[in-house]
MARBA-3410 file (N, C-alpha, C, O; in Angstrom, 1 decimal):
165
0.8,-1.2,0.0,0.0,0.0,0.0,0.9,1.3,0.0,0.2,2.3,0.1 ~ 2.3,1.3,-0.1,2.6,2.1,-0.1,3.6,2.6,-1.3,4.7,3.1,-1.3 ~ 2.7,2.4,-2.3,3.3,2.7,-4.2,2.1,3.9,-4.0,1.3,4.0,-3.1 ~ 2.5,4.9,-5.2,2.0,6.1,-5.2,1.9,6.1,-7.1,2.8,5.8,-7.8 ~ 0.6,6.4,-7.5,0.5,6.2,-9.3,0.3,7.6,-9.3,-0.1,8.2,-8.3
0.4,8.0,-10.3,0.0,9.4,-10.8,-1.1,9.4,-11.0,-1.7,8.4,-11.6 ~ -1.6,10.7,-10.6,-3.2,11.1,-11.0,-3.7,10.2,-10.5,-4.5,9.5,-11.1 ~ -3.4,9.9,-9.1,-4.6,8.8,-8.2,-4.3,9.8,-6.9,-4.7,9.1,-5.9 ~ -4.0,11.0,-6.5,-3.8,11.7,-5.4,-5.1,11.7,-5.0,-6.1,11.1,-5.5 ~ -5.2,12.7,-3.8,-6.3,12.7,-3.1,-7.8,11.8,-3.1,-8.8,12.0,-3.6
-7.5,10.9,-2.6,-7.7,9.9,-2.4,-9.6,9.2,-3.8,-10.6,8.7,-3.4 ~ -9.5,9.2,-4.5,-10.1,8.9,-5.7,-10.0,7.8,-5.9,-8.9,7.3,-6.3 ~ -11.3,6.9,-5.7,-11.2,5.4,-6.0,-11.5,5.3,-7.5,-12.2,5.9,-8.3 ~ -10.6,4.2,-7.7,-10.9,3.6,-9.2,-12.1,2.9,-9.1,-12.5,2.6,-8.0 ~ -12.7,2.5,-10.4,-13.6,1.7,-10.5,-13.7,0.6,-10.2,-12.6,0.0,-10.4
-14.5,-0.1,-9.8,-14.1,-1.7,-9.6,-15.7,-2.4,-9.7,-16.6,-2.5,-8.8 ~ -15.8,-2.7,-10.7,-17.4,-3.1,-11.1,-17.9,-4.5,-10.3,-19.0,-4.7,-9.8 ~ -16.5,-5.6,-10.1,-16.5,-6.8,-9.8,-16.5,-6.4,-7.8,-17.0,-7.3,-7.0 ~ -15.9,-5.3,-7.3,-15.8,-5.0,-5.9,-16.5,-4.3,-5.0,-16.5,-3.2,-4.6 ~ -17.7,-5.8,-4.3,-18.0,-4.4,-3.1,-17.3,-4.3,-1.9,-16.3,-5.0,-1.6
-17.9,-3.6,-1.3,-17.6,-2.9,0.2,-18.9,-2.6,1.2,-19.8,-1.8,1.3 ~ -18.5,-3.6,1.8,-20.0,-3.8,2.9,-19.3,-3.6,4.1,-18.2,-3.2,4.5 ~ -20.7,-4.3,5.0,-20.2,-3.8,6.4,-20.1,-5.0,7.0,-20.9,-5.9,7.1 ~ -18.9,-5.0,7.6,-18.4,-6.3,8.4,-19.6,-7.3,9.3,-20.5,-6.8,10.0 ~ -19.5,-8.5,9.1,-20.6,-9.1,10.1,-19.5,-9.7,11.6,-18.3,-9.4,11.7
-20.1,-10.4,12.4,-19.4,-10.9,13.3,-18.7,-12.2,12.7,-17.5,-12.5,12.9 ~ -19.7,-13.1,11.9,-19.3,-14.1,11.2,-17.8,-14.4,10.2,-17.3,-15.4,9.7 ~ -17.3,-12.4,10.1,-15.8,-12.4,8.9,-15.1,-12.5,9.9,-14.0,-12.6,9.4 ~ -15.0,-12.6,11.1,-13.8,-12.4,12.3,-13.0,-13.4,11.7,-11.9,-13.0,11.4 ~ -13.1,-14.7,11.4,-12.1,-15.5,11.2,-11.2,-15.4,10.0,-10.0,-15.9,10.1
-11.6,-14.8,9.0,-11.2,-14.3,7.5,-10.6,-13.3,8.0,-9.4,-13.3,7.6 ~ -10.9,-12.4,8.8,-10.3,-10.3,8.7,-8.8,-11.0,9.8,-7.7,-10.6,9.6 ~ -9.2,-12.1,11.1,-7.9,-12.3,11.8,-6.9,-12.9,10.4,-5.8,-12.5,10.0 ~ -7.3,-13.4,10.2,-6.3,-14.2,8.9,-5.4,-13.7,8.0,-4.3,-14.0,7.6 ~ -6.5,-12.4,7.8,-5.6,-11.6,6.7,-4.7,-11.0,7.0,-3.7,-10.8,6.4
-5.2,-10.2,8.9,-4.0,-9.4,9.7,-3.0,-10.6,9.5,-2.0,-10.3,8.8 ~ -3.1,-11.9,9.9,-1.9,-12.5,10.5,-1.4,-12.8,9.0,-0.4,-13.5,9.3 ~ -1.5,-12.8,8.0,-1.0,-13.7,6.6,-0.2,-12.6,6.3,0.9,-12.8,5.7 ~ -0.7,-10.9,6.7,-0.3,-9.6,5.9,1.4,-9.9,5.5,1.9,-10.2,6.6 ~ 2.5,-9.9,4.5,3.7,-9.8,4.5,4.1,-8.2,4.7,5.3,-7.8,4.7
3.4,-7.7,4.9,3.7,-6.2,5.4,4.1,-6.1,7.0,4.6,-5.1,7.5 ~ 3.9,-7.8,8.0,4.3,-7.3,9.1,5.3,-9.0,9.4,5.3,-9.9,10.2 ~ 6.0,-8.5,8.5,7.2,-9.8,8.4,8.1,-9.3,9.2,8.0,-8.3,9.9 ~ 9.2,-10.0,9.2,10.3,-9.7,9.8,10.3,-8.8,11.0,9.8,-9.4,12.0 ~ 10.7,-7.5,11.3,10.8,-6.8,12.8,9.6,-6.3,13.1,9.3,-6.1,14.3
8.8,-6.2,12.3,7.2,-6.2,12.5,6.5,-7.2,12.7,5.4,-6.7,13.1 ~ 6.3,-8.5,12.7,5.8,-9.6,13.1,5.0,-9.7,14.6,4.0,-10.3,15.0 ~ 6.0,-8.9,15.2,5.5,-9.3,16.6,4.3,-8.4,16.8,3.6,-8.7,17.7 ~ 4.0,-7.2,15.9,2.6,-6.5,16.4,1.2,-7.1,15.6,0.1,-6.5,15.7 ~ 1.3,-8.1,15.0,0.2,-9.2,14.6,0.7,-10.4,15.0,0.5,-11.0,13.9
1.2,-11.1,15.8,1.7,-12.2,16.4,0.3,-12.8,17.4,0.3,-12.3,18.5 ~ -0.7,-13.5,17.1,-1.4,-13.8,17.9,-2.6,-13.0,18.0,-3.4,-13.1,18.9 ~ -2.8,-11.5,16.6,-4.2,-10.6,17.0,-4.8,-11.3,16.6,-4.4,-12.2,15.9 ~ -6.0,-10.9,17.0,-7.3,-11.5,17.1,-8.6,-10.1,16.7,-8.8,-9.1,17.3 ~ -9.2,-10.7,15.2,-10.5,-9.5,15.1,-11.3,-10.2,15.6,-11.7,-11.2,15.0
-11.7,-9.9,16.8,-13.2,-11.0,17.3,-14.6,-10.2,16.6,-14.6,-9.0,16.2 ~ -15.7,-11.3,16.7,-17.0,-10.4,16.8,-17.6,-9.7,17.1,-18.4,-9.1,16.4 ~ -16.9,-9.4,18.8,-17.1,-8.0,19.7,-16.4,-6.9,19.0,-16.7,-5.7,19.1 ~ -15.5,-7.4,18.2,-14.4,-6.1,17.9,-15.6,-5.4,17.0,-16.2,-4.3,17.2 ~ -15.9,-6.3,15.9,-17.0,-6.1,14.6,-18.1,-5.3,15.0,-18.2,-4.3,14.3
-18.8,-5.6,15.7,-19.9,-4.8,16.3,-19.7,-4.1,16.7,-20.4,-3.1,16.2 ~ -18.9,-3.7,17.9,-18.2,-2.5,18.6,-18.1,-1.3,17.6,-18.7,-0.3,18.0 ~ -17.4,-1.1,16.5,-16.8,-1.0,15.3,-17.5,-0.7,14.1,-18.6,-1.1,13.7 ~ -16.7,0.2,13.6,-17.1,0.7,11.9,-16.7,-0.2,11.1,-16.4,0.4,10.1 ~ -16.5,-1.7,11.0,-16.0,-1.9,10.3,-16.6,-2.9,8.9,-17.6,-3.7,8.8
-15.5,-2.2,7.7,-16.0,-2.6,6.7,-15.2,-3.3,5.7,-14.0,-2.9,5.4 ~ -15.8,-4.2,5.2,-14.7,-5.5,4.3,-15.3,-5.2,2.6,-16.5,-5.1,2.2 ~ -13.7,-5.1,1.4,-14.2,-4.8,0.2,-14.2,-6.4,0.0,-13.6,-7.0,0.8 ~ -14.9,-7.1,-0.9,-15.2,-8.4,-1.2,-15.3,-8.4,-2.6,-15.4,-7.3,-3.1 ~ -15.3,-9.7,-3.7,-14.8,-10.0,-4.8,-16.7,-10.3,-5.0,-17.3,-11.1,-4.4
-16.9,-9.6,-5.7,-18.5,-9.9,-6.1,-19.2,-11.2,-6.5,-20.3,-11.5,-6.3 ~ -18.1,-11.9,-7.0,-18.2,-13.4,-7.9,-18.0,-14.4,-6.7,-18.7,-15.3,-6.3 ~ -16.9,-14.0,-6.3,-16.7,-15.5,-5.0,-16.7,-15.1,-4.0,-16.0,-16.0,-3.4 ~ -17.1,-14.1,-3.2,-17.0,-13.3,-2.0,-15.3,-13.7,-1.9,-15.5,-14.7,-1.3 ~ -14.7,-13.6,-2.0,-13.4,-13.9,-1.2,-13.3,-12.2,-0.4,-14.2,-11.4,-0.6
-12.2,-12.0,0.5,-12.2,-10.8,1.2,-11.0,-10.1,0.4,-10.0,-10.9,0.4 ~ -10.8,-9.2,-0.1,-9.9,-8.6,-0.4,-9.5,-7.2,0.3,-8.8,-6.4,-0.3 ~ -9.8,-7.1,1.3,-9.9,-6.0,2.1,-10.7,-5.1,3.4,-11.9,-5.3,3.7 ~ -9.9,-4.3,3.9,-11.0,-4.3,5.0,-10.5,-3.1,5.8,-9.3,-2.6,5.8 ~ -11.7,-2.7,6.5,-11.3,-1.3,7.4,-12.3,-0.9,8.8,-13.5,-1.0,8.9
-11.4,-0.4,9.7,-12.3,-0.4,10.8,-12.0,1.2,11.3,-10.9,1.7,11.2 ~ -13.2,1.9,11.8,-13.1,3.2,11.8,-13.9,3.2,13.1,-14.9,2.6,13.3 ~ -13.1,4.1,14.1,-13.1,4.3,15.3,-14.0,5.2,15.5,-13.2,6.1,15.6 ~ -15.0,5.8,15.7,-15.7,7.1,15.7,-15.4,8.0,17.1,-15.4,9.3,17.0 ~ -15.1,7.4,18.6,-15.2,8.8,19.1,-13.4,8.0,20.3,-13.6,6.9,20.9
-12.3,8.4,20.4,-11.9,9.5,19.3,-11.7,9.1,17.7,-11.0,8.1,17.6 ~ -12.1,9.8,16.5,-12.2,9.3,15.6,-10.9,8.8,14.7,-10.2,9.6,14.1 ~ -10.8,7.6,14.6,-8.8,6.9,14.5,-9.3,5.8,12.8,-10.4,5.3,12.8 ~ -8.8,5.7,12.2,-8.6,4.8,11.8,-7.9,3.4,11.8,-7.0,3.1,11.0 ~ -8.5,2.6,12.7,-7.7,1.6,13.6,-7.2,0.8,12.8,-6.0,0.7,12.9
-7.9,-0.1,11.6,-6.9,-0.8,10.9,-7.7,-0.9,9.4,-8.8,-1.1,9.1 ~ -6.4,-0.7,8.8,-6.7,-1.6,7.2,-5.5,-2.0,6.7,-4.3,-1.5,6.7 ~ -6.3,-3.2,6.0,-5.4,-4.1,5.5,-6.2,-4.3,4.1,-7.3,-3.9,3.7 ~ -5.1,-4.9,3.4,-5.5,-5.2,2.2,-4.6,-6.6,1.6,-3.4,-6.7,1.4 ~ -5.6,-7.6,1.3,-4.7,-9.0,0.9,-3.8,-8.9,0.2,-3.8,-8.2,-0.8
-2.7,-9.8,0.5,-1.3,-9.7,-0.6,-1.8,-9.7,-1.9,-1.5,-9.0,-2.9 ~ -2.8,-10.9,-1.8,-3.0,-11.1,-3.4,-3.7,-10.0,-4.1,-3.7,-10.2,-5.3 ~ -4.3,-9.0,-3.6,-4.8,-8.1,-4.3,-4.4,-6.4,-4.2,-4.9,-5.3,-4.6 ~ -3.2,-6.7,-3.3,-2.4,-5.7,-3.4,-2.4,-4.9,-5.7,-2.6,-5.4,-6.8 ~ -1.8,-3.4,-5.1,-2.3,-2.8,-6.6,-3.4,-3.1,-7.3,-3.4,-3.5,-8.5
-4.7,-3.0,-6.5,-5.4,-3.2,-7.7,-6.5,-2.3,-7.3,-7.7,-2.4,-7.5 ~ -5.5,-1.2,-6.4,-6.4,-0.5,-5.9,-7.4,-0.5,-4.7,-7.5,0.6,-4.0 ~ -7.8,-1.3,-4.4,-8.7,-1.9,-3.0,-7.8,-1.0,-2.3,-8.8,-0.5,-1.7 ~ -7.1,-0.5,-2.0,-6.8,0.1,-0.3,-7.5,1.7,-0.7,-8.1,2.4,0.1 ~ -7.4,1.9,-2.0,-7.6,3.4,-2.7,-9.3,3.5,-2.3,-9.8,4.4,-1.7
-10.2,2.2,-2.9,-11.1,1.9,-2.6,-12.1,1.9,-1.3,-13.3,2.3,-1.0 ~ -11.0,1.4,-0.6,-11.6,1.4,0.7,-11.3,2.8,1.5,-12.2,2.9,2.2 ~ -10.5,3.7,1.6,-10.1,5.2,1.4,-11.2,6.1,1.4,-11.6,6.8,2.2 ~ -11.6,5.6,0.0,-13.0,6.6,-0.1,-14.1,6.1,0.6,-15.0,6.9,1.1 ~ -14.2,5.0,0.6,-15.5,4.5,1.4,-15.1,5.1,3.1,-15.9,5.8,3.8
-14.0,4.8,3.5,-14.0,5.5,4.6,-14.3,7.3,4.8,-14.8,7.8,5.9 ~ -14.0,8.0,3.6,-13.9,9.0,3.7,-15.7,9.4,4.2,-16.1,10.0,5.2 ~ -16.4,8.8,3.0,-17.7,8.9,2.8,-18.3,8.2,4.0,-19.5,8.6,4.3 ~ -17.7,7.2,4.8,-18.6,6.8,6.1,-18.1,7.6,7.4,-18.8,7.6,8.4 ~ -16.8,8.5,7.2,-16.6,9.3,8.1,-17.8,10.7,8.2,-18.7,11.0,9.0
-17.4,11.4,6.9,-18.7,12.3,6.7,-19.9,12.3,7.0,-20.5,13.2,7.4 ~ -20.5,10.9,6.9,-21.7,10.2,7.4,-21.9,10.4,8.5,-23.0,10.9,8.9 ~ -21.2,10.1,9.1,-21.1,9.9,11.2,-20.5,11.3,11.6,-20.2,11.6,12.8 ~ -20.5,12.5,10.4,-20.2,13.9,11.0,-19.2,14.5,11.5,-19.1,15.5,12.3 ~ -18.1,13.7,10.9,-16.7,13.5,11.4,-16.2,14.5,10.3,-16.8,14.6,9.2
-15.2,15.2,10.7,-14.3,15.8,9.7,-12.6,16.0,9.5,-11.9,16.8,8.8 ~ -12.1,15.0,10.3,-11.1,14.1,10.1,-11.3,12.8,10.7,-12.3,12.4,11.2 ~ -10.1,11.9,10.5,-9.5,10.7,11.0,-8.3,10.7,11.4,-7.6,11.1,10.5 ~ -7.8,10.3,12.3,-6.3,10.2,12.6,-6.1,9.0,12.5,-6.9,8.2,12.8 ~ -4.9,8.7,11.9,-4.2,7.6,11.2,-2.8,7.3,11.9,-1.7,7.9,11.6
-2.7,6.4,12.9,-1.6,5.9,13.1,-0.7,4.5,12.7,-0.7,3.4,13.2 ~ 0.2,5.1,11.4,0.0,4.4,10.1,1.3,3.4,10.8,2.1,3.9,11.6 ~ 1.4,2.1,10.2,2.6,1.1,9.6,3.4,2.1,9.2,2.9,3.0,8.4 ~ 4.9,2.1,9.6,5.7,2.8,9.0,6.2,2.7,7.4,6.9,3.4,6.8 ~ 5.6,1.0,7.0,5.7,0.8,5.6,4.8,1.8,4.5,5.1,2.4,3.5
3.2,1.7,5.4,2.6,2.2,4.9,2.3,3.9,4.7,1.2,4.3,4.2 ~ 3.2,4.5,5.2,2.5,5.9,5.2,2.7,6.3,4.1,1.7,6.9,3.8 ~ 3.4,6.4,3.1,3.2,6.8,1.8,1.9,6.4,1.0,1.9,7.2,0.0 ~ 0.9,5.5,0.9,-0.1,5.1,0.4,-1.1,6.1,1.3,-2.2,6.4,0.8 ~ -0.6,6.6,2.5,-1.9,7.1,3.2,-1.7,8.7,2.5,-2.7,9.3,2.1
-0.3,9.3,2.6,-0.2,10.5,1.8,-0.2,10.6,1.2,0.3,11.6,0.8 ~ -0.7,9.5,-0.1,-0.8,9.6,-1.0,-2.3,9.7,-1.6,-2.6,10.3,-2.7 ~ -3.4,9.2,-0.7,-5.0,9.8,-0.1,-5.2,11.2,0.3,-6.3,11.8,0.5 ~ -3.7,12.0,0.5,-4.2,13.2,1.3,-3.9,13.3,3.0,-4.2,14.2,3.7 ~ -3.4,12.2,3.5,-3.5,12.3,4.8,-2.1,13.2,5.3,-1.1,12.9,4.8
-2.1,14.0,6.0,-1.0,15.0,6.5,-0.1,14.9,7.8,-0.5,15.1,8.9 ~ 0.7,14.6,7.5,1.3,14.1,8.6,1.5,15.3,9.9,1.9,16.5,9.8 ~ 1.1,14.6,11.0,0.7,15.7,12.2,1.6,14.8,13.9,1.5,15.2,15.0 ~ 2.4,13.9,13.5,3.5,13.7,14.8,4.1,12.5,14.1,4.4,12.3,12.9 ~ 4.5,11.6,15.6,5.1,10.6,15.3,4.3,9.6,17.3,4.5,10.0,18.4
3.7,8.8,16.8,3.9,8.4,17.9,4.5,7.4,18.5,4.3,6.2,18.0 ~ 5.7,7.4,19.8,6.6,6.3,20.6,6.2,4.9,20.3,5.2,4.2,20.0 ~ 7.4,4.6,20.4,7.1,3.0,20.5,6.2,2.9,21.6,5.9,3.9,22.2 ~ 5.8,1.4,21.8,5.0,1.1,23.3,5.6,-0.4,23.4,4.8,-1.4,23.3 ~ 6.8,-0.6,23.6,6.8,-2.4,23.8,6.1,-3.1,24.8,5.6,-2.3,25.5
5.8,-4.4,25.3,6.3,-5.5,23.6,5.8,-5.4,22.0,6.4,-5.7,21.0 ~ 4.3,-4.8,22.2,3.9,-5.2,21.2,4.6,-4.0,19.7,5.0,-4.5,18.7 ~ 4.5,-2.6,20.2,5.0,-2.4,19.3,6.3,-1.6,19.8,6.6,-0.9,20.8 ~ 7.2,-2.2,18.3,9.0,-1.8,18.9,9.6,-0.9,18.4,10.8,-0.7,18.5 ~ 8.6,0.2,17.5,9.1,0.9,16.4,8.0,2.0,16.6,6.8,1.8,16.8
8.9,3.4,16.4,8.4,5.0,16.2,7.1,4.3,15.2,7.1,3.2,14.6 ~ 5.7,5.5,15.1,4.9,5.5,14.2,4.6,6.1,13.6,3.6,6.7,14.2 ~ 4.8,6.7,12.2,3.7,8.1,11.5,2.3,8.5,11.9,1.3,7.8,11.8 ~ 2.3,9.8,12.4,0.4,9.9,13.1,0.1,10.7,11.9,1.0,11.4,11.5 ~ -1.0,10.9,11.2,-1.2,11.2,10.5,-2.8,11.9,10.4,-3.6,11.7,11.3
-3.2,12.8,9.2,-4.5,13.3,9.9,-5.2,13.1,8.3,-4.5,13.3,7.3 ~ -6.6,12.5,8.3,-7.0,13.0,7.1,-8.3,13.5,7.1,-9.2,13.0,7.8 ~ -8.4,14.4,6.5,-9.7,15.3,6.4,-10.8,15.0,5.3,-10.6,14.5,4.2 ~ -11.7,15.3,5.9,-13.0,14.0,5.4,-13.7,15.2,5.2,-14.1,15.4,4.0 ~ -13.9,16.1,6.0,-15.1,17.2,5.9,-15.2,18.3,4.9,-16.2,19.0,5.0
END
């Protein structure tokens, strides 16, 4: 997620005729854990902050969260959970296998558009340090850095802000 194409700035989803974006049931928790723990994005010195997470049902419900899906075979190709009070973008991921094909761009706007919904007029983004280029590359503005916190996480973070309103 963190390639940058031209003339895809501010966060503008491509089309995707074959992709929706619904809203998470309790029933995807075993799919959305899966994808956190399979992500190659948290390989090596990052491993240990998806080492054992868990998206439960409670999380789902609790939660904004929403999964893009392959229209033909439902497979999950993505997913996003949006925090509303304080308003964070807690996680998205996007499957290896469907990495570039846009789905994170995709799911971007749908967040944008379910933030505005719920009357919000940013999101704070406390991004993967791989990923913060994909997020500034939506428009998100980088507004700190936040500390490590070990065990779980062992590395500085880009905080980042995006404006929805």
């Amino acid at each position: 997620m963190g390639s940058r194409r031209p003339g895809r700035r501010g966060g503008r989803a491509p089309r995707h005729p074959a992709v929706a974006v619904r809203r998470a049931a309790a029933s995807d928790a075993g799919r959305l854990t899966r994808l956190v723990r399979a992500s190659r994005a948290y390989e090596g010195p990052y491993a240990p902050m998806v080492e054992g997470y868990r998206v439960g049902p409670d999380y789902i419900e609790t939660h904004r969260v929403f999964v893009a899906e392959d229209d033909g075979t439902g497979l999950v190709l993505g997913f996003y959970a949006l925090v509303l009070d304080p308003p964070e973008l807690d996680l998205m991921f996007v499957a290896d296998a469907a990495q570039g094909r846009g789905i994170g761009r995709l799911l971007a706007a749908h967040l944008r558009q379910e933030a505005r919904g719920q009357g919000l007029t940013g999101v704070r983004i406390v991004s993967h340090p791989p990923a913060e280029g994909f997020y500034r590359s939506i428009g998100a503005e980088p507004v700190g850095t936040v500390p490590a916190d070990p065990p779980a996480v062992l590395w500085d973070r880009p905080e980042l802000l995006l404006r929805v309103g």
